[in-house]
Legacy VTK file of the C-alpha trace (Angstrom):
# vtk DataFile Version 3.0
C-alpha trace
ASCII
DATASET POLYDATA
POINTS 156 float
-19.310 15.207 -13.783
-18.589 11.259 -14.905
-19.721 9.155 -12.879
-16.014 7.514 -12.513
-15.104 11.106 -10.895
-17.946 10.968 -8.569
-16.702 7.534 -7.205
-12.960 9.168 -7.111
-13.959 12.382 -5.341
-16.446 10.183 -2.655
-12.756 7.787 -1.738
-10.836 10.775 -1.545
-13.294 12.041 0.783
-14.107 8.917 2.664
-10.274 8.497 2.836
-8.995 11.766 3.999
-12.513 12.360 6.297
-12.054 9.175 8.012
-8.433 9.707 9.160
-9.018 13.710 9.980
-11.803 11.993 12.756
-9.850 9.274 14.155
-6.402 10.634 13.483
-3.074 8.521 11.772
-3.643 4.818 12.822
-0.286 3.967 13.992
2.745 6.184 14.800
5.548 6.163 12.240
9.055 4.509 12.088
10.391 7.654 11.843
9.216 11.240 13.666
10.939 13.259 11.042
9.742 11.666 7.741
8.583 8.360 6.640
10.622 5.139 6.144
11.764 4.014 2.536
11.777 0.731 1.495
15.386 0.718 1.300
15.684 1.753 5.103
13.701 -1.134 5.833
15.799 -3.415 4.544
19.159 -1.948 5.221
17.972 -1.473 8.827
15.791 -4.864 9.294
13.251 -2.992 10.894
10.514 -4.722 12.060
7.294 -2.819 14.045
4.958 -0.012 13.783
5.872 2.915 10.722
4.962 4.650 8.117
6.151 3.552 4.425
6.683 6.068 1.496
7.122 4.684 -1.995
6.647 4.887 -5.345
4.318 2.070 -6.424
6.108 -0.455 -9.336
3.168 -2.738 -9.731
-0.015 -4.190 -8.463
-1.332 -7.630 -8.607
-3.656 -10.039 -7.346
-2.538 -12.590 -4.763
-3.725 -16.660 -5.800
-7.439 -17.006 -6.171
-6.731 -20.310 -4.784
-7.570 -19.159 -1.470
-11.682 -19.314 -1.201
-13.001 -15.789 -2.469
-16.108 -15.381 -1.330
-18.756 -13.995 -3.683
-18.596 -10.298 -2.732
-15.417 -10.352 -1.782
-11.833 -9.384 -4.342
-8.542 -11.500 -3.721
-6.338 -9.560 -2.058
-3.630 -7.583 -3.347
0.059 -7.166 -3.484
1.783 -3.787 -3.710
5.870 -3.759 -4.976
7.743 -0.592 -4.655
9.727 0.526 -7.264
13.397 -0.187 -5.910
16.613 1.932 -6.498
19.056 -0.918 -5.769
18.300 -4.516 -6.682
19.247 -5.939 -3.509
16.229 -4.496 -2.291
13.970 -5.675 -5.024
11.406 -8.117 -4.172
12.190 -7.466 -0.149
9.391 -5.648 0.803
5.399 -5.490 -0.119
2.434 -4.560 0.722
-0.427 -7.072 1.296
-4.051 -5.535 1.022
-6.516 -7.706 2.776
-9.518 -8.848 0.377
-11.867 -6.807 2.443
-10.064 -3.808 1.687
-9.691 -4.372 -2.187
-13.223 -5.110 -2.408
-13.877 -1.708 -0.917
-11.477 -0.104 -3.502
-13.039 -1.493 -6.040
-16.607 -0.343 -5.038
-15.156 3.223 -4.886
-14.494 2.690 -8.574
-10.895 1.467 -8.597
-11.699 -0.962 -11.137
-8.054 -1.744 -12.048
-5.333 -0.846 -9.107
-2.137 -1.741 -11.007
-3.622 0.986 -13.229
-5.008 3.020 -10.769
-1.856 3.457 -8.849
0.754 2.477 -10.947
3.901 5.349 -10.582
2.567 7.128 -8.300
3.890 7.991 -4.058
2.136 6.116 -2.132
1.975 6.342 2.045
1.505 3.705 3.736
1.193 3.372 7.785
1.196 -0.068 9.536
3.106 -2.812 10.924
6.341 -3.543 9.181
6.874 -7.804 9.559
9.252 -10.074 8.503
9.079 -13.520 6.503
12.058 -15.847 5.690
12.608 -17.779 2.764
15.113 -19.436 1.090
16.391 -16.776 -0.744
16.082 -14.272 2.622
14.131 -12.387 4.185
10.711 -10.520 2.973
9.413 -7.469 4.654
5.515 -6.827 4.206
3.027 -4.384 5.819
-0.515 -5.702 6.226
-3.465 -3.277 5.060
-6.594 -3.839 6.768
-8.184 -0.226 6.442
-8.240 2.235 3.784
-7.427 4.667 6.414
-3.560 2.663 6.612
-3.037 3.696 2.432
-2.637 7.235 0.867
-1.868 8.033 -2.680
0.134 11.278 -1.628
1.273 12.174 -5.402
3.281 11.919 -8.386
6.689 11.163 -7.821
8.991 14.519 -8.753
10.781 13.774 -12.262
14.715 12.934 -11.774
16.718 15.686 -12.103
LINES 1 157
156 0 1 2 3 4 5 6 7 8 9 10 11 12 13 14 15 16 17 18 19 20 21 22 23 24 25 26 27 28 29 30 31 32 33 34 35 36 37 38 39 40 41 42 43 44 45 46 47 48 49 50 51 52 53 54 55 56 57 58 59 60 61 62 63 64 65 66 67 68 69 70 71 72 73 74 75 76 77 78 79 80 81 82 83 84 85 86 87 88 89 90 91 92 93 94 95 96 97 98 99 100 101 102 103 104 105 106 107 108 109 110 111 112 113 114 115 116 117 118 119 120 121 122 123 124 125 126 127 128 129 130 131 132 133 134 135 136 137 138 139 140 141 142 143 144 145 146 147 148 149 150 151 152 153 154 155
């Protein structure tokens, strides 16, 4: 066993253990299934819900806030959008503390890492205006709040 699968087997296992102990962290937009990013928008919801997505990119936010020596810059997370009104409208922000502790478990590269695949995602939906309207983001501060679920299913 690689020592790159070790580290991938120990976060799936520090991931999926910690939640089956304390349980989902927040209760979800939705009681029947999760909220798409295109819900979010077409709906302007803002509050407490789970996300499901396919993952477009990943990127670092500006260094130009102080990183601390052991600690990453945080990251942004796009969805991969079906319309392009909704493109750009909603993100994920994952706090520094949280992509340093990705990285540790050996996710060296997350645009990589979790590029195409379904990702779940539970938090607190907010909103930011700008000039060209409004941006929806959730805030990761746990791994526990982020779940690579699968693959996305081909089109058929």
């Amino acid at each position: 066993m690689s020592a790159l699968t070790r580290r991938a087997v120990t976060a799936f296992l520090l991931v999926f253990g910690a939640s089956a102990v304390m349980g989902q962290p927040v209760a979800r937009g939705c009681e029947e299934s999760p909220l798409s990013p295109e819900t979010i928008v077409e709906k302007k919801f803002e509050g407490k819900a789970t996300v499901e997505f396919t993952v477009e990119e990943v990127y670092l936010m500006p260094r130009s806030w102080s990183v601390e020596d052991n600690k990453s810059a945080p990251l942004r997370i796009v969805p991969k959008s079906a319309g392009s009104k909704v493109q750009g409208q909603v993100s994920v922000i994952v706090s520094r503390e949280t992509a340093y502790r990705l990285n540790k478990l050996g996710i060296e590269d997350p645009d990589q890492h979790f590029r195409g695949k379904m990702l779940r995602v539970s938090g607190t939906v907010e909103v930011e205006w700008h000039r060209a309207g409004p941006e929806y983001r959730i805030q990761v501060n746990s791994l526990d709040q982020i779940k690579a679920i699968r693959k996305p299913s081909p089109p058929r």
